[in-house]
N, C-alpha and C positions, 0 to 999 in steps of 0.2 A: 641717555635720551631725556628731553625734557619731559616732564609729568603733561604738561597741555599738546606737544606732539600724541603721546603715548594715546591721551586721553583720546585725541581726534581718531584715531587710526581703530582703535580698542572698540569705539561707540561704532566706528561704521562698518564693521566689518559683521554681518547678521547671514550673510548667503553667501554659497560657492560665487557666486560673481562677481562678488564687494573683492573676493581676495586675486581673481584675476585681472579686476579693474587696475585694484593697486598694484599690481607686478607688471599689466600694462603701463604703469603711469611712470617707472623707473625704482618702486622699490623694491628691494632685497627679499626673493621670493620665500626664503628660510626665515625672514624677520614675519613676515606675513603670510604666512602660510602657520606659524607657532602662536602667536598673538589669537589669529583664527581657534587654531586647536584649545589651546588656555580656557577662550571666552566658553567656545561649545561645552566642552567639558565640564567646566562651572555648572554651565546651564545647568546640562545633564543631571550632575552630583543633586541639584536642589530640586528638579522636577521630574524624577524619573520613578519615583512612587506615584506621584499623581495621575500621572501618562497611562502608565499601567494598571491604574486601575480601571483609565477608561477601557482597556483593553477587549472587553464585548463590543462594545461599541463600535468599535476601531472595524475589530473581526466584521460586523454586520454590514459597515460603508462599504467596506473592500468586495464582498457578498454580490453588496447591489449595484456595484460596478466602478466603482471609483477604485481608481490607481493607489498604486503605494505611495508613488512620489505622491499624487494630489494628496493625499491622507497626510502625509507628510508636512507637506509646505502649509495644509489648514493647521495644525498642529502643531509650527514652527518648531520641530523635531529633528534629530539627523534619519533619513532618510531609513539606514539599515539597521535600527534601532526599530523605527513603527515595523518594519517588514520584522522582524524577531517576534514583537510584542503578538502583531497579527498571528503569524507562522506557529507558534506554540500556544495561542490561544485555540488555533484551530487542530492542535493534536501533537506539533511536530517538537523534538526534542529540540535541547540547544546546540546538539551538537548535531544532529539531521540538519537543523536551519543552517548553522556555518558549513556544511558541506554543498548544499543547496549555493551560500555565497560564493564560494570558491571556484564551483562548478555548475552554474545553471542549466546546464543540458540534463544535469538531474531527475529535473523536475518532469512531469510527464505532460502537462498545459506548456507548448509553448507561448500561449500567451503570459505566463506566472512566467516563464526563464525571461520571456522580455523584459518583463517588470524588476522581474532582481536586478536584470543586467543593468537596469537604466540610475536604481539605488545604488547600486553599487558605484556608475561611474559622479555620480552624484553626490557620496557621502568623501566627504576631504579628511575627518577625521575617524572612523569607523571602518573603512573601505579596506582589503589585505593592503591594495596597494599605498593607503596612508600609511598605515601600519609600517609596510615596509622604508617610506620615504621616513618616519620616524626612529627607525633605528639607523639609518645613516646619516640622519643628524646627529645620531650618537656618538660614531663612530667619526665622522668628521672632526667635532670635538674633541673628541680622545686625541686621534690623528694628532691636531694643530698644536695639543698642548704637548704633545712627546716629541714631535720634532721642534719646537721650542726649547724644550729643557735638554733634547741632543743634540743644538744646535751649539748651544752652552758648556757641553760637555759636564753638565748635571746629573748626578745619578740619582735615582730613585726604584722603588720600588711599586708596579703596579696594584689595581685591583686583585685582578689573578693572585699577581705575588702572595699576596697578602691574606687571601681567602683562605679559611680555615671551616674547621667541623664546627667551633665553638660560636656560631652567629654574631661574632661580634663585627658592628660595621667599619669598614674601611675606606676610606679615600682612592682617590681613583689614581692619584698620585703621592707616595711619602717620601717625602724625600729623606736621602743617606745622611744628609749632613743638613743643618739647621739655615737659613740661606736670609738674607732682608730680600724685601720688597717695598719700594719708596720707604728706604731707612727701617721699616716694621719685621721684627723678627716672621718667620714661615716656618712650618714644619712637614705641611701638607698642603698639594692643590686640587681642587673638585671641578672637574669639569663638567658645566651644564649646556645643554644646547636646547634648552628652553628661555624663555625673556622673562628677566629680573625685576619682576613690577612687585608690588607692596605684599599681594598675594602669597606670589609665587618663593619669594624670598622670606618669610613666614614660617611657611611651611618647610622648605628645606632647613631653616635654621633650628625648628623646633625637631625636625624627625632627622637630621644628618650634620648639617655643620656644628651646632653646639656640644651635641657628642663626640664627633671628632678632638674638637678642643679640649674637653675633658682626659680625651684617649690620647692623643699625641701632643699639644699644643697650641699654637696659634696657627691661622694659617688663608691660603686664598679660593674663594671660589671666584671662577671665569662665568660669568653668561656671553655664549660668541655668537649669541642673533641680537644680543643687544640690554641693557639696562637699565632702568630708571638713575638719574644725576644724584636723587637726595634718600634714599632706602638706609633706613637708621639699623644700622652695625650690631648685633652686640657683643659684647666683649671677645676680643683676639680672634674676628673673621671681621675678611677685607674683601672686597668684590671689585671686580674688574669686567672689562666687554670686551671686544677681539683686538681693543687698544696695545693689553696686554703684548702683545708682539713685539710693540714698536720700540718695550723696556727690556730691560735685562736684569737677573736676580742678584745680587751683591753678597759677599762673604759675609758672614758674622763675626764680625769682633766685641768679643765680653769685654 
């Protein structure tokens, strides 16, 4: 994807509605729905000590009648996030409040089960059920890249395979035999179902691909919701989008 697409999509997406508008509008609700998650996340990472510290405060609005969502949306917050911050400021553990999430007939105020229920259907990245659609973007992922490499009659070696007592990190595919990719030797393929913006690919490079290529060799990550055209490499890691399909991996010859 181009950087000024990415840029457009990235800046407007601030509310659960920006992300249904654009999946109203025809695009790729796993492209926009992760984009979505990425930005909130972010947020969170940088202002989530500050939030909490308003946390009396918070506690005292909600007190004199104001909603979680309202507390929320004045605080451009994800919603189950301020209800946590409130909920344990007001006594309750972390794990009482995620059981209160899970199941709001808990609570003894049905007007409080209303209010989670309404956070909850509200919060796109925090919510069980994000949670859950986040791990079958996982899993989708995984999917498309194995029946890819068993389409080819490629063998490798999964995660699992590979998982061991001694923490050292593995790819999610290694392959048995050393394979090209557009002519560039492979060793290993890492499948992400996150989008490969400057960030995002950063961060994986510094905590998973550049070890990898220490530990095995060179090799490929996929993002299959989609990734930036120009994300600078570094040494022996290749990046591909769900393009990948449309190729096939090539022998090695020394």
């Amino acid at each position: 994807m181009e950087y000024e697409e990415y840029k457009k999509l990235y800046d407007s997406l601030n509310r659960p509605d920006d992300v249904r508008r654009f999946i109203e509008n025809g695009y790729d609700h796993r492209l926009i729905e992760t984009l979505y998650t990425q930005k909130t996340s972010r947020d969170v990472k940088k202002r989530f000590h500050s939030v909490k510290q308003k946390a009396p405060i918070l506690l005292r609005e909600w007190k004199k009648g104001r909603t979680l969502m309202e507390i929320a949306d004045r605080n451009r917050f994800p919603p189950i996030l301020i209800a946590m911050l409130i909920f344990q400021e007001d006594g309750a553990s972390r794990k009482r409040f995620w059981e209160f999430i899970r199941s709001p007939e808990l609570l003894e105020s049905p007007q409080t089960a209303e209010e989670v229920r309404e956070v909850v259907k509200n919060d796109l990245v925090y919510s069980p059920v994000a949670d859950e659609r986040h791990k079958e973007r996982g899993v989708w992922g995984e999917t498309l890249l194995q029946d890819w490499l068993n389409g080819q009659s490629i063998t490798y070696r999964t995660e699992n395979d590979l998982r061991g007592g001694d923490g050292q990190k593995t790819p999610d595919c290694l392959l048995d035999e050393p394979m090209t990719y557009d002519g560039k030797k492979i060793c290993w393929i890492e499948s992400k179902a996150s989008f490969g913006d400057n960030v995002e690919f950063r961060l994986n490079s510094r905590k998973q691909l550049c070890p990898y290529t220490q530990l095995f060799g060179p090799g490929l990550v996929v993002y299959w919701t989609g990734c930036l055209d120009d994300l600078e490499c570094p040494p022996d890691v290749y990046v591909s989008d769900v393009s990948v399909l449309e190729k096939k991996l090539g022998k090695l010859t020394e």
